[in-house]
Biopython code that builds the backbone (N, CA, C, O; Angstrom):
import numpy as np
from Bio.PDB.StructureBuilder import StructureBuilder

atoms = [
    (1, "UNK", "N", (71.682, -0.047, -59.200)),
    (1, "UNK", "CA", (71.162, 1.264, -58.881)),
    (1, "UNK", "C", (72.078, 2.312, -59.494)),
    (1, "UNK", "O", (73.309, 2.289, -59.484)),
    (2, "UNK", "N", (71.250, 3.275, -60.055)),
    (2, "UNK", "CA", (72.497, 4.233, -61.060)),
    (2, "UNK", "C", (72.146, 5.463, -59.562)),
    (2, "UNK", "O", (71.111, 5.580, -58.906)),
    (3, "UNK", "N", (73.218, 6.069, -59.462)),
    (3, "UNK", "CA", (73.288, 7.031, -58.848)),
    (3, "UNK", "C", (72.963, 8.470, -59.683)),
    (3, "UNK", "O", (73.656, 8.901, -60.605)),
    (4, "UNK", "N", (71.700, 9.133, -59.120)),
    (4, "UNK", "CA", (71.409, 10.321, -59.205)),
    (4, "UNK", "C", (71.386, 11.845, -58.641)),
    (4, "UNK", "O", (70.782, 11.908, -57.570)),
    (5, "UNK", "N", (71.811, 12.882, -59.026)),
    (5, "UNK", "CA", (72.391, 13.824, -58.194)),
    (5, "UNK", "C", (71.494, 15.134, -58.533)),
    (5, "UNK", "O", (70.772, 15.330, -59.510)),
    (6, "UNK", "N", (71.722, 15.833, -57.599)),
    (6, "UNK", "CA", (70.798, 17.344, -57.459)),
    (6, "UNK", "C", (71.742, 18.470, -57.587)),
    (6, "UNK", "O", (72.819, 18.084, -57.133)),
    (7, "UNK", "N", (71.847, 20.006, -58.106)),
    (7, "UNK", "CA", (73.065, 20.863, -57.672)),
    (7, "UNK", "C", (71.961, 21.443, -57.342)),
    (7, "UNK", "O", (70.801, 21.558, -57.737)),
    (8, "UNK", "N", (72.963, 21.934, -56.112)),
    (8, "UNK", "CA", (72.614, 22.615, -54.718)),
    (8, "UNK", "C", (73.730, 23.432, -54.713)),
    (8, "UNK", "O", (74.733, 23.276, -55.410)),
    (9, "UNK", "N", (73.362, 25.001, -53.263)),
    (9, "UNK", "CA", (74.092, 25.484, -53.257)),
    (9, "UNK", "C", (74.298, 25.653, -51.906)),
    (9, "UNK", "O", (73.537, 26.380, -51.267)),
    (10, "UNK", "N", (75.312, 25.030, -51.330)),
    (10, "UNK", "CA", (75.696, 24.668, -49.525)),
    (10, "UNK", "C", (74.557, 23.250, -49.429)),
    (10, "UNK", "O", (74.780, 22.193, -50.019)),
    (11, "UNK", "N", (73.251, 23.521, -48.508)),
    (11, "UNK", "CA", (72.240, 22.234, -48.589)),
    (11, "UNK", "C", (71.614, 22.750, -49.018)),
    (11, "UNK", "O", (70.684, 21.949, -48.921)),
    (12, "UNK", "N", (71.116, 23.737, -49.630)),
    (12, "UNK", "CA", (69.897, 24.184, -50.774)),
    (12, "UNK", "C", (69.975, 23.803, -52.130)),
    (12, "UNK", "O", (70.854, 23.959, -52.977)),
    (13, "UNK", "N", (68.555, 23.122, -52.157)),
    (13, "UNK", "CA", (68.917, 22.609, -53.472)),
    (13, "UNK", "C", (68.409, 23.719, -55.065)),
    (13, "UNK", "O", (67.392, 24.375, -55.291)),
    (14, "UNK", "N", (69.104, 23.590, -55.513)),
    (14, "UNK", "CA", (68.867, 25.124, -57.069)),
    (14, "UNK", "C", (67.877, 24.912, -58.007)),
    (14, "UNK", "O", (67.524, 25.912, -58.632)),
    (15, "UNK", "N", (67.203, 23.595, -58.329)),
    (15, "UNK", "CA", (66.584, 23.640, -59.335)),
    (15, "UNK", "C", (66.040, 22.003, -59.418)),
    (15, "UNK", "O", (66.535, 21.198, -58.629)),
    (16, "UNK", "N", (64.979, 21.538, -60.427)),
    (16, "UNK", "CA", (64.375, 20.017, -60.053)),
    (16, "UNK", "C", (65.162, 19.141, -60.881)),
    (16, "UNK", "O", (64.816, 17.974, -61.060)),
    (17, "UNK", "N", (66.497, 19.773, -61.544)),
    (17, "UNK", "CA", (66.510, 18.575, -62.768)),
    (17, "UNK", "C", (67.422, 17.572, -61.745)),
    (17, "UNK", "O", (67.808, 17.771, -60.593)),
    (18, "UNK", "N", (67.590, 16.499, -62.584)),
    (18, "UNK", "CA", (68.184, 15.304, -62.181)),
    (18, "UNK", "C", (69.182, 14.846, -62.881)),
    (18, "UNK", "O", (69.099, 14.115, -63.867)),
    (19, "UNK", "N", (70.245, 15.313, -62.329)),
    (19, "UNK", "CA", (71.806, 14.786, -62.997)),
    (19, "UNK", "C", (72.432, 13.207, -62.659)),
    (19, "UNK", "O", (72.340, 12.487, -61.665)),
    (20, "UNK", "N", (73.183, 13.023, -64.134)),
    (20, "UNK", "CA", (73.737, 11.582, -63.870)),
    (20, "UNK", "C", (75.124, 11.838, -63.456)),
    (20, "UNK", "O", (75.716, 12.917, -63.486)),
    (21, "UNK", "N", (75.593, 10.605, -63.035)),
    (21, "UNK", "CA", (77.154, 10.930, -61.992)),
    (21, "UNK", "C", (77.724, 11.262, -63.779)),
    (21, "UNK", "O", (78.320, 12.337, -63.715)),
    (22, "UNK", "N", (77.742, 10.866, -64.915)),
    (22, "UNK", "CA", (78.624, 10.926, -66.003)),
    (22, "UNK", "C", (77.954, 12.492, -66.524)),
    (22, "UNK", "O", (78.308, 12.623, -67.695)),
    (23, "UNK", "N", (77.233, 13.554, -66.147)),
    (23, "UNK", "CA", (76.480, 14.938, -66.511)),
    (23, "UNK", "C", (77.770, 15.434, -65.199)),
    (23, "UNK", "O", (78.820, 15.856, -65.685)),
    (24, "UNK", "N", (77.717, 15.400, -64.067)),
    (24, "UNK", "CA", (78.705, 16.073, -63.352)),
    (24, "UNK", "C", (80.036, 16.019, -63.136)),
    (24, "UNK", "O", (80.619, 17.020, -62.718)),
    (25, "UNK", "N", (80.682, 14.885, -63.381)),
    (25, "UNK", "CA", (82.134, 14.862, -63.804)),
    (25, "UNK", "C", (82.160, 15.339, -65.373)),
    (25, "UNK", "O", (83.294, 15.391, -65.847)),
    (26, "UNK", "N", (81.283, 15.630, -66.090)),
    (26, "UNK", "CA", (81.955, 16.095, -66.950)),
    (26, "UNK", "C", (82.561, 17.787, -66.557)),
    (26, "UNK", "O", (82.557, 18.557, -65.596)),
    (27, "UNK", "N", (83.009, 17.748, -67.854)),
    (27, "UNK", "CA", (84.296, 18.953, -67.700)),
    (27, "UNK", "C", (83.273, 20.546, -67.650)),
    (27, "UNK", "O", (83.340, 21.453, -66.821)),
    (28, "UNK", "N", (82.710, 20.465, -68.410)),
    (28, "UNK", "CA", (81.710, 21.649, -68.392)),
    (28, "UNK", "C", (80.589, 22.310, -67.260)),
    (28, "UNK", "O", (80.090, 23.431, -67.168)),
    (29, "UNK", "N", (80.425, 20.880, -66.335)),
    (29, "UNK", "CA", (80.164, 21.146, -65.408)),
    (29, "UNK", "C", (80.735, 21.194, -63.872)),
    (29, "UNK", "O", (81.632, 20.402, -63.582)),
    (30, "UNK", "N", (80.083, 22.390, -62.571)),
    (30, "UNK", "CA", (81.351, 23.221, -62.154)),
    (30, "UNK", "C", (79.982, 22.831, -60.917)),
    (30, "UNK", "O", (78.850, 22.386, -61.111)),
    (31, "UNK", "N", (80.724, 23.244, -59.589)),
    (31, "UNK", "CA", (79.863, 23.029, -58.716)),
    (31, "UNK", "C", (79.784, 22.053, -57.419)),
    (31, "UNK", "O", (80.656, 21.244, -57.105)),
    (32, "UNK", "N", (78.699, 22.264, -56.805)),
    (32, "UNK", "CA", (78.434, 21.335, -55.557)),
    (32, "UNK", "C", (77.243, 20.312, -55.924)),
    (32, "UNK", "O", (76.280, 20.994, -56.275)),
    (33, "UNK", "N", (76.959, 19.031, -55.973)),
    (33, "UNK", "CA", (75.952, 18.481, -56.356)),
    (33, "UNK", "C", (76.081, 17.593, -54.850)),
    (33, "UNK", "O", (77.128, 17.392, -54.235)),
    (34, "UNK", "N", (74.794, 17.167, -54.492)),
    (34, "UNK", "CA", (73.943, 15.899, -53.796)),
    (34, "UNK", "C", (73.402, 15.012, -54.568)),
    (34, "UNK", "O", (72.558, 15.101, -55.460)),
    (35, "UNK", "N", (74.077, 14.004, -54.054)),
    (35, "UNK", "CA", (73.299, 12.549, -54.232)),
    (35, "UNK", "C", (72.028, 12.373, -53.743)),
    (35, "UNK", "O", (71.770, 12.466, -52.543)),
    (36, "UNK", "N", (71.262, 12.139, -54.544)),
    (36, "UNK", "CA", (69.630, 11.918, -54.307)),
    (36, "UNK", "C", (69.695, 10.255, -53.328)),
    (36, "UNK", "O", (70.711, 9.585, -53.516)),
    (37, "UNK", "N", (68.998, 9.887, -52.691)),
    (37, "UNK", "CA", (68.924, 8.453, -51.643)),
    (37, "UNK", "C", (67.793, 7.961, -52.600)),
    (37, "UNK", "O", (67.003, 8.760, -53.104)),
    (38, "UNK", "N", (67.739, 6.563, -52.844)),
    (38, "UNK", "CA", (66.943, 6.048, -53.821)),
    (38, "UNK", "C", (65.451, 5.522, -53.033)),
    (38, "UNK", "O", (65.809, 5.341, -51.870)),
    (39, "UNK", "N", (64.218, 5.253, -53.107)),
    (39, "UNK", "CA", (63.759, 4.740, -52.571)),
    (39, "UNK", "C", (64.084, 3.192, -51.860)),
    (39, "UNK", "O", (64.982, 2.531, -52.382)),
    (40, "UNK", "N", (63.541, 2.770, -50.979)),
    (40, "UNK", "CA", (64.004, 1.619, -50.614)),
    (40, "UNK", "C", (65.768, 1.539, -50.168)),
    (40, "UNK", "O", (66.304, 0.439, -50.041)),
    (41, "UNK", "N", (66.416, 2.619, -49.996)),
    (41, "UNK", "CA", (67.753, 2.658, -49.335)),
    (41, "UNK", "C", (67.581, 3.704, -48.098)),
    (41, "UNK", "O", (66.546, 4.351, -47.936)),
    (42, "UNK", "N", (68.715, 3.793, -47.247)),
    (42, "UNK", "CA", (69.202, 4.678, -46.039)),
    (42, "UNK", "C", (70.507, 4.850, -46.328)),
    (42, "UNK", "O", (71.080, 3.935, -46.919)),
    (43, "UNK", "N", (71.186, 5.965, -45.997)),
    (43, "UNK", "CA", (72.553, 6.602, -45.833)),
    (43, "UNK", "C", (72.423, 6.795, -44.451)),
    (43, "UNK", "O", (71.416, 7.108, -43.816)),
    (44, "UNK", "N", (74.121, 6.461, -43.872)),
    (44, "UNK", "CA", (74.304, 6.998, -42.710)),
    (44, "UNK", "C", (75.778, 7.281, -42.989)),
    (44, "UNK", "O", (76.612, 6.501, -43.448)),
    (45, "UNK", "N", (76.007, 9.182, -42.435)),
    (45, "UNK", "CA", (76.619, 9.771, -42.843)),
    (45, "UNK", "C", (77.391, 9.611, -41.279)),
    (45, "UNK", "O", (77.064, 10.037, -40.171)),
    (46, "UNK", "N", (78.382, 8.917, -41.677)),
    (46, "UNK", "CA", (80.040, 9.515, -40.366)),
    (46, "UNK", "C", (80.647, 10.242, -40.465)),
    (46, "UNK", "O", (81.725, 10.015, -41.013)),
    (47, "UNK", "N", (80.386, 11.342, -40.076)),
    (47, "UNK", "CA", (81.752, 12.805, -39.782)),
    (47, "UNK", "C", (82.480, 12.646, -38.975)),
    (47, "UNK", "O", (83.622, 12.995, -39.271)),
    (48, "UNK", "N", (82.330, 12.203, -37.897)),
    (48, "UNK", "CA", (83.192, 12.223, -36.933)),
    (48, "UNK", "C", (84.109, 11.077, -36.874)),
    (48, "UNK", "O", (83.653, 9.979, -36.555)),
    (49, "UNK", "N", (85.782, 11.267, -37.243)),
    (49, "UNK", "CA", (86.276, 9.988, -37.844)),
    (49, "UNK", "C", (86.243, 9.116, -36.723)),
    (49, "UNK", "O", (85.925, 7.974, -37.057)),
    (50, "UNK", "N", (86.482, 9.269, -35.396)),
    (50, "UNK", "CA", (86.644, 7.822, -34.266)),
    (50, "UNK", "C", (84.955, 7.103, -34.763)),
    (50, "UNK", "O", (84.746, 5.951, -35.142)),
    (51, "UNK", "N", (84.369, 7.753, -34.666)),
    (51, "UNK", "CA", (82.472, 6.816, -35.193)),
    (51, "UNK", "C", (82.960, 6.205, -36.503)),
    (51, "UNK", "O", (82.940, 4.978, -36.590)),
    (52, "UNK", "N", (83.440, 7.007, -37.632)),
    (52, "UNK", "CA", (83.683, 6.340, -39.123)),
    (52, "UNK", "C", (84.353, 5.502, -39.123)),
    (52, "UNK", "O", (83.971, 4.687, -39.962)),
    (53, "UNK", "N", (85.599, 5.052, -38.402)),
    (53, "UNK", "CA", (86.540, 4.228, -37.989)),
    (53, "UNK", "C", (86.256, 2.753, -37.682)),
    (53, "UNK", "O", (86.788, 1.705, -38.048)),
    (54, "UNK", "N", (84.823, 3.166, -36.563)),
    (54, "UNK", "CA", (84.893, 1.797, -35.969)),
    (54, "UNK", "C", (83.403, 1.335, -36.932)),
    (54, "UNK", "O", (83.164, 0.159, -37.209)),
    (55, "UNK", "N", (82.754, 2.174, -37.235)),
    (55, "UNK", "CA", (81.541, 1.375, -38.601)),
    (55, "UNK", "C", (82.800, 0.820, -39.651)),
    (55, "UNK", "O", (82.276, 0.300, -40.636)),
    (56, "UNK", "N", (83.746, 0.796, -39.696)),
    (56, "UNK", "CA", (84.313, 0.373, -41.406)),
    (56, "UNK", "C", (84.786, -0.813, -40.388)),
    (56, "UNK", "O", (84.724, -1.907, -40.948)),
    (57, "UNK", "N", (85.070, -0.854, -39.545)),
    (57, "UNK", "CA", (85.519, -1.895, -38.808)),
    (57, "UNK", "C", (85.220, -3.331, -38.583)),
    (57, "UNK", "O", (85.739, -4.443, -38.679)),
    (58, "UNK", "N", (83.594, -2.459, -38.069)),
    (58, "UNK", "CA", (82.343, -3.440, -38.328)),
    (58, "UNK", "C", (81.736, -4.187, -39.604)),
    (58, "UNK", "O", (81.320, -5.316, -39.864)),
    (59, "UNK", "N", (81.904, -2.959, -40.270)),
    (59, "UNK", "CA", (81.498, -3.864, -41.897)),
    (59, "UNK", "C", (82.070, -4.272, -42.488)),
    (59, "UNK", "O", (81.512, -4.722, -43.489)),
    (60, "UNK", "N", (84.259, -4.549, -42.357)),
    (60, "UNK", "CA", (84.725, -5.284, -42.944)),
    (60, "UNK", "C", (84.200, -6.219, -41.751)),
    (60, "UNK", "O", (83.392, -7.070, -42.122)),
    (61, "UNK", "N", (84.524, -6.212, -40.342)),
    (61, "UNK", "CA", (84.074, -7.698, -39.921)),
    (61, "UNK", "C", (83.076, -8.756, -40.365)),
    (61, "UNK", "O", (83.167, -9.942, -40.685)),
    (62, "UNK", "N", (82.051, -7.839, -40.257)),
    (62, "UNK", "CA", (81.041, -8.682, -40.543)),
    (62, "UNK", "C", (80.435, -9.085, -41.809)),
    (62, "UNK", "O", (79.354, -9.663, -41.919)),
    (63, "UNK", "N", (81.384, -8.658, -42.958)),
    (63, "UNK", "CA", (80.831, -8.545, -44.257)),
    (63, "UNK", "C", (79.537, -8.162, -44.430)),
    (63, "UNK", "O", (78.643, -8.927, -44.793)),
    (64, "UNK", "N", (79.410, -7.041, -44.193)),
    (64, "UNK", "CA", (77.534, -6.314, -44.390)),
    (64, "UNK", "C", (77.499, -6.089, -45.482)),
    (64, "UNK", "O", (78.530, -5.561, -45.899)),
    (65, "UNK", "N", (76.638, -6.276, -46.289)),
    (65, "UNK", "CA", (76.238, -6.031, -47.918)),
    (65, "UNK", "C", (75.961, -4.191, -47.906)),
    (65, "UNK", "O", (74.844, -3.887, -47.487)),
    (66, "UNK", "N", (76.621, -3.328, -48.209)),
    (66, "UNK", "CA", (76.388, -2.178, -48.374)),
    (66, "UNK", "C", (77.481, -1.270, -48.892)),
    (66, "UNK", "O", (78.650, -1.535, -48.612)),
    (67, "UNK", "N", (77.213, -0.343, -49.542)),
    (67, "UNK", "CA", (78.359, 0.632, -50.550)),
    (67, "UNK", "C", (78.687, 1.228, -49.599)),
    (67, "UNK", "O", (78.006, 1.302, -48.576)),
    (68, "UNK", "N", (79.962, 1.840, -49.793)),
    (68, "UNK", "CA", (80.835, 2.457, -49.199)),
    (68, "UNK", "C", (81.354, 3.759, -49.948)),
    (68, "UNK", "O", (81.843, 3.641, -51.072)),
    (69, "UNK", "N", (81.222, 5.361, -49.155)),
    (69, "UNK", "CA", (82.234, 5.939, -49.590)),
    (69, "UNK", "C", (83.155, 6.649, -49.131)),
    (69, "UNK", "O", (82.653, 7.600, -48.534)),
    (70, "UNK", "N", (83.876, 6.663, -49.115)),
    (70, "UNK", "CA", (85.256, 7.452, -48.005)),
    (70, "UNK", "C", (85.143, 8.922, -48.417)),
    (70, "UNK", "O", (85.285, 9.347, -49.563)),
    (71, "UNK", "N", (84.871, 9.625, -47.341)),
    (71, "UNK", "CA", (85.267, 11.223, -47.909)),
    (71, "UNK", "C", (86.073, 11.919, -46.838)),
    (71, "UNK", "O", (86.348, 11.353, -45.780)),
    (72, "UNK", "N", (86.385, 12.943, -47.073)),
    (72, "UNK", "CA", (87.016, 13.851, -46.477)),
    (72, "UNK", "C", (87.140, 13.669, -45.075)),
    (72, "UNK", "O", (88.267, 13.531, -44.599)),
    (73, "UNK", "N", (85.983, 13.649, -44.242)),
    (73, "UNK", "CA", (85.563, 13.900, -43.196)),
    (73, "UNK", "C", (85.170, 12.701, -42.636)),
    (73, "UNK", "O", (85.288, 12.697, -41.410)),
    (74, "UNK", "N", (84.774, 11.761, -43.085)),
    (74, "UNK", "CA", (84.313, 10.166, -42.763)),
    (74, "UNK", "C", (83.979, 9.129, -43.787)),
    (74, "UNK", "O", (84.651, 8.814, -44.769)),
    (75, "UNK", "N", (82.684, 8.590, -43.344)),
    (75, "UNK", "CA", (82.291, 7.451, -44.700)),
    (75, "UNK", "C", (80.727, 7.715, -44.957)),
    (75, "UNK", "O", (79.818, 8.169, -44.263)),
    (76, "UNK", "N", (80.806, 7.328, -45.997)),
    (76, "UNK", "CA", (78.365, 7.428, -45.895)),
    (76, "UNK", "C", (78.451, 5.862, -46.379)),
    (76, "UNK", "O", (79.170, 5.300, -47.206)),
    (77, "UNK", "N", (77.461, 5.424, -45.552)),
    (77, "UNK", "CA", (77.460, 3.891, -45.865)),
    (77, "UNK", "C", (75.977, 3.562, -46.321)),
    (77, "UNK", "O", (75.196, 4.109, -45.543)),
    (78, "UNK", "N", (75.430, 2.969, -47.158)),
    (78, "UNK", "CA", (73.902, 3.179, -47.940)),
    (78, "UNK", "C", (73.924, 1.428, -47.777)),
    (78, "UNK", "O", (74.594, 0.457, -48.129)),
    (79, "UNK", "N", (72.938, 1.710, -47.142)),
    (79, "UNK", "CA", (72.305, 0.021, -46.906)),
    (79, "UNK", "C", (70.865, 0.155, -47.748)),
    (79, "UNK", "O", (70.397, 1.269, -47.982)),
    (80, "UNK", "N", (70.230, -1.024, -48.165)),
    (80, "UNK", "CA", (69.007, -1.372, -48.534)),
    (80, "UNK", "C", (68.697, -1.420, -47.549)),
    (80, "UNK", "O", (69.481, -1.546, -46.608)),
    (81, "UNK", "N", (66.831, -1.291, -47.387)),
    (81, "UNK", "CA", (66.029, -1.212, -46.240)),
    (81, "UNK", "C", (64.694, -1.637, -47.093)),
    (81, "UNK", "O", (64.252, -1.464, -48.228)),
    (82, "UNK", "N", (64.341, -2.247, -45.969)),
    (82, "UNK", "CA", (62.613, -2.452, -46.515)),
    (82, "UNK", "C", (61.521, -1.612, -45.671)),
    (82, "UNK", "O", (60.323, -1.818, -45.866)),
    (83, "UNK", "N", (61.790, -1.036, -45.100)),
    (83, "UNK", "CA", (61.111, 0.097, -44.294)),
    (83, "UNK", "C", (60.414, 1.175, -45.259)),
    (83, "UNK", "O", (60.931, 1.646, -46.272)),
    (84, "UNK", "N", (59.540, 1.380, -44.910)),
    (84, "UNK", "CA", (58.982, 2.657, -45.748)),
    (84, "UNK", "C", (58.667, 3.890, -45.921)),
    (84, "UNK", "O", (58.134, 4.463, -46.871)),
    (85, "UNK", "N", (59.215, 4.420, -44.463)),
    (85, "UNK", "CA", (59.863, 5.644, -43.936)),
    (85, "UNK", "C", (61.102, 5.341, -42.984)),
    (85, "UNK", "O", (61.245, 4.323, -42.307)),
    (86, "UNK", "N", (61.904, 6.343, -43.059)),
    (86, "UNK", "CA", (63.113, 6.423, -41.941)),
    (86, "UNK", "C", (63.494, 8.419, -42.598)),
    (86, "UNK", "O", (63.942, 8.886, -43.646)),
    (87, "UNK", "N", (62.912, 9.129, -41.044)),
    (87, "UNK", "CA", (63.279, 10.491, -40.995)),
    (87, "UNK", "C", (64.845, 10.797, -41.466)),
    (87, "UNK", "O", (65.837, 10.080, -41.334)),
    (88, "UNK", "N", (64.750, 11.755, -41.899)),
    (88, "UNK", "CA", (66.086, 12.699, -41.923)),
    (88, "UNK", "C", (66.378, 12.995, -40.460)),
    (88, "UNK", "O", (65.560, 13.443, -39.656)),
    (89, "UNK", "N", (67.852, 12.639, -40.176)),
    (89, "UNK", "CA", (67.908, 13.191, -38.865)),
    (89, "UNK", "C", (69.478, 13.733, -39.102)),
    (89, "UNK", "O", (70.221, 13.370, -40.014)),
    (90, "UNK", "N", (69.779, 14.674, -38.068)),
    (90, "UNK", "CA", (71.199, 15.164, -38.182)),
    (90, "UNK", "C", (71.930, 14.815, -36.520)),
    (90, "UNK", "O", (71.245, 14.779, -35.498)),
    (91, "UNK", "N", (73.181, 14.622, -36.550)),
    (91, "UNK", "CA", (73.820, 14.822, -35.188)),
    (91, "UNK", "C", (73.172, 13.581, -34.276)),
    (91, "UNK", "O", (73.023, 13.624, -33.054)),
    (92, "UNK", "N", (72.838, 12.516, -35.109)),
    (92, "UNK", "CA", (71.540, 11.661, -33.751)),
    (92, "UNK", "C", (72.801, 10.537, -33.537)),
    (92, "UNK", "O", (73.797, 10.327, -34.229)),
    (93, "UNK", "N", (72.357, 9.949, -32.364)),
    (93, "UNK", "CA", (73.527, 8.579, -32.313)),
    (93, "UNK", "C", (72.360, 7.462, -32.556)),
    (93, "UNK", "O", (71.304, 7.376, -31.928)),
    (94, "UNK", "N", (72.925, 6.424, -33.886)),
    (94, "UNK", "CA", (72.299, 5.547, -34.005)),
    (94, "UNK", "C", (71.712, 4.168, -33.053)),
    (94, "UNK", "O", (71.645, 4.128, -31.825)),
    (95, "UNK", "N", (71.454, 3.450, -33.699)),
    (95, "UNK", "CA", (71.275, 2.269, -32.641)),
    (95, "UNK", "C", (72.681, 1.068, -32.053)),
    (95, "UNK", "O", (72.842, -0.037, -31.535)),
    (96, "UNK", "N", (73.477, 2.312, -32.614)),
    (96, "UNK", "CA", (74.651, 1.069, -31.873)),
    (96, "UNK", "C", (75.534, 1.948, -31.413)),
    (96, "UNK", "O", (76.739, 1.715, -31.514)),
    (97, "UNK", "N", (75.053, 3.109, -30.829)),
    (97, "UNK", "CA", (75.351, 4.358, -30.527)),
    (97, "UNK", "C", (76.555, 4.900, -31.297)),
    (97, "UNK", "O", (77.596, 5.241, -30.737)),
    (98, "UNK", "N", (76.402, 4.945, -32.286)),
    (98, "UNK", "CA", (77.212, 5.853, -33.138)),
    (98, "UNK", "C", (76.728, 7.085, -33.692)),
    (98, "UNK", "O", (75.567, 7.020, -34.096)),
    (99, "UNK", "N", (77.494, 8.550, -33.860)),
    (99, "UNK", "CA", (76.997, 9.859, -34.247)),
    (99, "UNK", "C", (76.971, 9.451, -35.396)),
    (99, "UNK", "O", (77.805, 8.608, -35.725)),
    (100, "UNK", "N", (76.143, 9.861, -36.209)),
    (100, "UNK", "CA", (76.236, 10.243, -37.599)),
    (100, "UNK", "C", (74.392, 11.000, -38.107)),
    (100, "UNK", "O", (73.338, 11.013, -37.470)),
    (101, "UNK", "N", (74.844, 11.670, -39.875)),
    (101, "UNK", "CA", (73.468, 11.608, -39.633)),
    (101, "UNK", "C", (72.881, 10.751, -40.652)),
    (101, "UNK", "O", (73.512, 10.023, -41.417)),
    (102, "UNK", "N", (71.453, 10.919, -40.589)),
    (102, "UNK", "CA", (71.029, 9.508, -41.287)),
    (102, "UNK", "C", (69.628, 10.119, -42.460)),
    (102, "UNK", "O", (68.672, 10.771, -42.039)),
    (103, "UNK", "N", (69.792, 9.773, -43.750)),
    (103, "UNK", "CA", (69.494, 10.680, -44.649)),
    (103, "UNK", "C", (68.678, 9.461, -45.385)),
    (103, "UNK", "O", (69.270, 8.583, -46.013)),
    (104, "UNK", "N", (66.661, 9.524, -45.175)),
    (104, "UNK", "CA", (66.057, 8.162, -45.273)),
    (104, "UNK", "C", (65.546, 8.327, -46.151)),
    (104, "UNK", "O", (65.923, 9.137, -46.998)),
    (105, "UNK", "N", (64.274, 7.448, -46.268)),
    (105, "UNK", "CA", (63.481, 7.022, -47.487)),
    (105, "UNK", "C", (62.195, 7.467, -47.345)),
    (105, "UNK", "O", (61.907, 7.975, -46.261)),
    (106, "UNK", "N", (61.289, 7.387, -48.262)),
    (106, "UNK", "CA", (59.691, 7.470, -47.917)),
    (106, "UNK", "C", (59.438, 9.090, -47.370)),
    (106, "UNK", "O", (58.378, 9.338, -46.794)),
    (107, "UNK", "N", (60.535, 10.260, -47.592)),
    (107, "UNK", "CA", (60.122, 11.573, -47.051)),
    (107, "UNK", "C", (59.292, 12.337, -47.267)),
    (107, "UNK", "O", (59.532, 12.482, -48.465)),
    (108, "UNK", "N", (58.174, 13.209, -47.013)),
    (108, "UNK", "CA", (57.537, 13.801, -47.874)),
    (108, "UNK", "C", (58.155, 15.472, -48.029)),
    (108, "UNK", "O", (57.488, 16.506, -48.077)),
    (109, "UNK", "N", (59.524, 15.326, -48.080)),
    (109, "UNK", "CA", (60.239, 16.920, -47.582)),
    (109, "UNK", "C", (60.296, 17.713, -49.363)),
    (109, "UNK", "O", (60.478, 17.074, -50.399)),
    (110, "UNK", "N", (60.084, 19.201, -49.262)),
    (110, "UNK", "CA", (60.071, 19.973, -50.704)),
    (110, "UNK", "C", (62.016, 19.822, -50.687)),
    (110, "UNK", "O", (62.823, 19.800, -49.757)),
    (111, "UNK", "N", (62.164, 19.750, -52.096)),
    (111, "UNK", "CA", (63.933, 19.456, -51.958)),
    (111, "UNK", "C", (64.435, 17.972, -51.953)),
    (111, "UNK", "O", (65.638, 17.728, -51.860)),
]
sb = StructureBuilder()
sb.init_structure("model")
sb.init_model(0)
sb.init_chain("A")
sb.init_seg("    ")
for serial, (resi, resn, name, xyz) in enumerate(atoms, 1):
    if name == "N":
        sb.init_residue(resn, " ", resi, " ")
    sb.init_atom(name, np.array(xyz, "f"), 0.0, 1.0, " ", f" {name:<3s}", serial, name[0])
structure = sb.get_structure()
């Protein structure tokens, strides 16, 4: 899966084109970009580090097949899904009661 990105400005997104991760690290370009969620995947975003803590915990335990990225503030962890919707939600506690938010597939949202 190649990762594709949007520039946005805060969560608004600026315009339809579709940037590659090697178009925004380059040097010429300046800015805030979002990662687009691919069809057939879910992100679940941990801000709150005691929640981010104990998901990395879990997924070294259990070896879960899913990318990982560490940021600032927590981790976003992108699992495959075969589901064919899963809402955008913010601030929700998941099913293993953890906060995070969870950024899905199948949306019909403008942006």
């Amino acid at each position: 899966m190649k990762a594709k990105y949007i520039k946005t400005k805060g969560k608004t997104r600026i315009d339809k084109k579709i940037y590659t991760k090697e178009q925004i690290t380059a040097p010429e370009y300046s800015g805030d970009y979002g990662r687009l969620i691919e069809y057939m995947y879910v992100m679940f975003d941990f801000d709150n580090q005691n929640h981010a803590n104990i998901i990395s915990c879990i997924l070294k335990e259990k070896h879960l097949k899913c990318k990982i990225l560490y940021t600032t503030r927590g981790i976003h962890v992108l699992f495959k899904t075969d589901l064919n919707k899963i809402a955008n939600k913010n601030h929700c506690f998941n099913w293993i009661g953890l906060e995070c938010d969870i950024k899905g597939v199948g949306i019909d949202e403008e942006g």
